[in-house]
N, C-alpha and C positions, 0 to 999 in steps of 0.2 A: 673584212671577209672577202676572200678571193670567186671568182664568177664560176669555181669547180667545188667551191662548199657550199654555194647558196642552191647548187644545183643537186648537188647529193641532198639537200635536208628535203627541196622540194619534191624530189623523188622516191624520199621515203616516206615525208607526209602523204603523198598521193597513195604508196602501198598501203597503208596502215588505214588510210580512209576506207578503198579494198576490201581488205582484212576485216575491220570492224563491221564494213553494211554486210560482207557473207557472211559471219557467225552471227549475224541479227538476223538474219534470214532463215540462217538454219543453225540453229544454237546446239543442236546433236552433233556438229562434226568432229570428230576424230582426228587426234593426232597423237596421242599419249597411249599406251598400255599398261595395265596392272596384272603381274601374273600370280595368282594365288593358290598356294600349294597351304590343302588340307587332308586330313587321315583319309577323307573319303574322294579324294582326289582333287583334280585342280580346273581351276577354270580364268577367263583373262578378262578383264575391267574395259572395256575403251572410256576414255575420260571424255567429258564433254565440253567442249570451246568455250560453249557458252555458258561453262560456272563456273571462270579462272578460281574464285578463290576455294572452291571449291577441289577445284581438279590440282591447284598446289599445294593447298592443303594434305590432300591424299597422298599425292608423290613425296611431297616429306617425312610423309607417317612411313610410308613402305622403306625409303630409304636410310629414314631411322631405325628399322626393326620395329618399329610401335606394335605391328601385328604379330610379332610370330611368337607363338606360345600360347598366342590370345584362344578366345572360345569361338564355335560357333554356337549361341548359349539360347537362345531360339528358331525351334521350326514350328511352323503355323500350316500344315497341309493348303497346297490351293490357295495360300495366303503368302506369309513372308518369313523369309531365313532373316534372323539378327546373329549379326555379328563384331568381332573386336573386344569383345567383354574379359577383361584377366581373373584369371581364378580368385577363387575366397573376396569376391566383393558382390553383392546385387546390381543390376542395372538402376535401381533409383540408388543406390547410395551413389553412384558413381554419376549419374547426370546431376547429383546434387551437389557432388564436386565438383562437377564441369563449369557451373555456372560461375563460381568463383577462380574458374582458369580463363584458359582460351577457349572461346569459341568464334564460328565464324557468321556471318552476316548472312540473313539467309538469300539466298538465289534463284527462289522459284520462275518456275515459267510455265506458260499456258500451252507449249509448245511441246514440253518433256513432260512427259507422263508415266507414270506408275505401270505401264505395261509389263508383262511379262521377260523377264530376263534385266529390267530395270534396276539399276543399286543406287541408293539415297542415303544419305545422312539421317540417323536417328538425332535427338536432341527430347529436351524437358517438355516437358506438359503447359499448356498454355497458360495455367493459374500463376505458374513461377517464370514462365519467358513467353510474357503475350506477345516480344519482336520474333517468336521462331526462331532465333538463332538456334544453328546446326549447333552440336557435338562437334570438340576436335576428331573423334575418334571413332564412334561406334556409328557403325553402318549397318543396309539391310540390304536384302535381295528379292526381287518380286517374282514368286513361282504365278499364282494366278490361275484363272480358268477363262478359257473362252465363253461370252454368253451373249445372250442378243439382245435387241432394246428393251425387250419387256423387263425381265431380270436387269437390265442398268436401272430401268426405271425406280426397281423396288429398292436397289441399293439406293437412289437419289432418297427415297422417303426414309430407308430407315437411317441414314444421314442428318437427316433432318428431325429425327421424330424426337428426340428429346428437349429443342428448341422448341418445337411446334404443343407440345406437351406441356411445357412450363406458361404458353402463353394460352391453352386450351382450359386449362386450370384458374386463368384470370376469369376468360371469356364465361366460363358456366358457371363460375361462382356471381356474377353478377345477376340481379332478381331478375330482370326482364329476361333470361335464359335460362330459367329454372327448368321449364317443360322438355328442356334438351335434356338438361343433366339427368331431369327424371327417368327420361324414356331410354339412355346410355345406361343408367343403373338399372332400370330392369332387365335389359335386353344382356346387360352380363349373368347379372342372378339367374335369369332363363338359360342362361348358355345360349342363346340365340346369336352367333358371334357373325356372323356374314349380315345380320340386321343392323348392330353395334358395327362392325365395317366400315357397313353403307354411309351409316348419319355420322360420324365420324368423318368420313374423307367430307361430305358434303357442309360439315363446320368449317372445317379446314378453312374452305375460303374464304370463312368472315377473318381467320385468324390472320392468317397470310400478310392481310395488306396493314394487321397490324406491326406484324415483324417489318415490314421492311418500312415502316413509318417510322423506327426506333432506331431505324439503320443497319439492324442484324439481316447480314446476308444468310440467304437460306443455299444451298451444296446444288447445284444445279450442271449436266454437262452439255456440253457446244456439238452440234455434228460433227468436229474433229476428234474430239473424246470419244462420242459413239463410235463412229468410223475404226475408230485406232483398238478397243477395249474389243469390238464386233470382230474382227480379225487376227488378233493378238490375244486377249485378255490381259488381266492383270487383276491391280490391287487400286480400283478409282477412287475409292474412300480418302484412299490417300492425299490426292489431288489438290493443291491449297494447301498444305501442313507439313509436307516435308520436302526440301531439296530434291530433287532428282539429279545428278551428276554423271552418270555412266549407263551404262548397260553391259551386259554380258554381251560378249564378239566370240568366247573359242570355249567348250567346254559345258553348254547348258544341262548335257545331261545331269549335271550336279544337282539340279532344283527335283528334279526324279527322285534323285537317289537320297537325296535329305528329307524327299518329303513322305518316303515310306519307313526313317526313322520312328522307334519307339521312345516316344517322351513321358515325364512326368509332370507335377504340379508346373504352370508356369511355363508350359510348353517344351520345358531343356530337355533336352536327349539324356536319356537312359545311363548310358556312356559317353562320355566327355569324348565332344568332336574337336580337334583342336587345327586351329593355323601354323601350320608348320613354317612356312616361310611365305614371304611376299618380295616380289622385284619388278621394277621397273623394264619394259622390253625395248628395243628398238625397234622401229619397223620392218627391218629385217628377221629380225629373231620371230616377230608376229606371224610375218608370212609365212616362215619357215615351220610354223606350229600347225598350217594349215593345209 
């Protein structure tokens, strides 16, 4: 090997070094576009660095056609658009196919959040894919609301209250905790619910340090989560369970204009919204959109 190739690989080992510490730094950054033309208009995807398999995954979908025809087959006002869905099949039958195809490894990050204008990978339910592997195919979009700590905080509990519930049900069924459960059951039969509240949350924290003795994490957010949700909104539930891969960059009016559709059972629109087309942009074509 001559001293002008040992010199080029050196050169692009040092980029690629580069390259990898910035998208670990900021795992949002942009260099992809997805343009998505639906009945109720269009809006454009930036794909994000930091979930290649994510973000080639999508670009193959769109440049197969995978999406156009597809549904937008959920809106959840203030919550989240799903979409990708093909006619004459449900979303669980279709993730219960998926798991038996491709899917992708999931790519969460602490950094990409569920904010508002955010797009993620749907995928199966935990009982059937405890690793999270994404769906090839069906995605969402996070409309959301802005709100302030108080309101994150209630979403952190009711997050959490089904875990906290199954292990609150241990805790009062044991004798030495009878005079609890007693005093919970009257204070429901009374309807006295701000009493039932109180001693409630105040159980809570014998239960707590039993969950996390068992290892079950409980949904908890970081001042970057507040920060981000406080300013933005979004859909923080999400946080921990799905990919996040992109965000909306051109067209957000769309989350508006889907989220004052009329739906039936199951959230689907009244009238079939459909993906008419989907394409790859260049950088150039992006700007030129804007």
């Amino acid at each position: 090997m001559n001293k002008t190739n040992i010199f080029c690989i050196l050169i692009f080992i040092i980029f690629s070094g580069f390259y990898s510490c910035s998208v670990i730094r900021n795992p949002a950054k942009i260099k992809n576009y997805a343009q998505i033309t639906t009945t109720e208009g269009d809006f454009v995807i930036g794909l994000y660095e930091g979930t290649p398999l994510h973000r080639d995954n999508f670009i193959s979908n769109v440049n197969n056609g995978i999406y156009d025809s597809c549904l937008v087959y959920s809106v959840i006002p203030n919550g989240i658009m799903k979409l990708g869905l093909p006619e004459n099949i449900t979303e669980d039958e279709f993730l219960d196919n998926s798991l038996r195809k491709k899917h992708i490894n999931s790519e969460m990050n602490e950094k990409l959040l569920n904010k508002t204008g955010a797009v993620g990978m749907l995928r199966a339910p935990n009982g059937k894919n405890p690793d999270k592997f994404s769906d090839s195919e069906l995605f969402y979009v996070v409309e959301g609301i802005k709100t302030d700590e108080k309101m994150l905080r209630t979403l952190e509990a009711k997050r959490n209250a089904p875990l906290v519930a199954d292990y609150m049900t241990v805790f009062l069924d044991k004798p030495e905790n009878k005079v609890y459960k007693d005093s919970l059951d009257y204070y429901r039969t009374e309807m006295k619910n701000s009493e039932w509240s109180r001693l409630y949350a105040e159980l809570t924290k014998f239960v707590i340090p039993e969950i996390e003795k068992d290892g079950n994490k409980l949904f908890k957010m970081n001042d970057y989560q507040m920060d981000i949700y406080s300013e933005y909104g979004g859909a923080p539930v999400y946080d921990g369970q799905y990919t996040v891969f992109g965000e909306i960059v051109y067209g957000t009016g769309i989350l508006t204009k889907l989220s004052k559709l009329r739906t039936n059972l199951y959230n689907q629109p009244k009238e079939n919204i459909y993906i008419l087309s989907a394409r790859i942009l260049t950088k150039k074509e992006f700007k030129n959109l804007k």
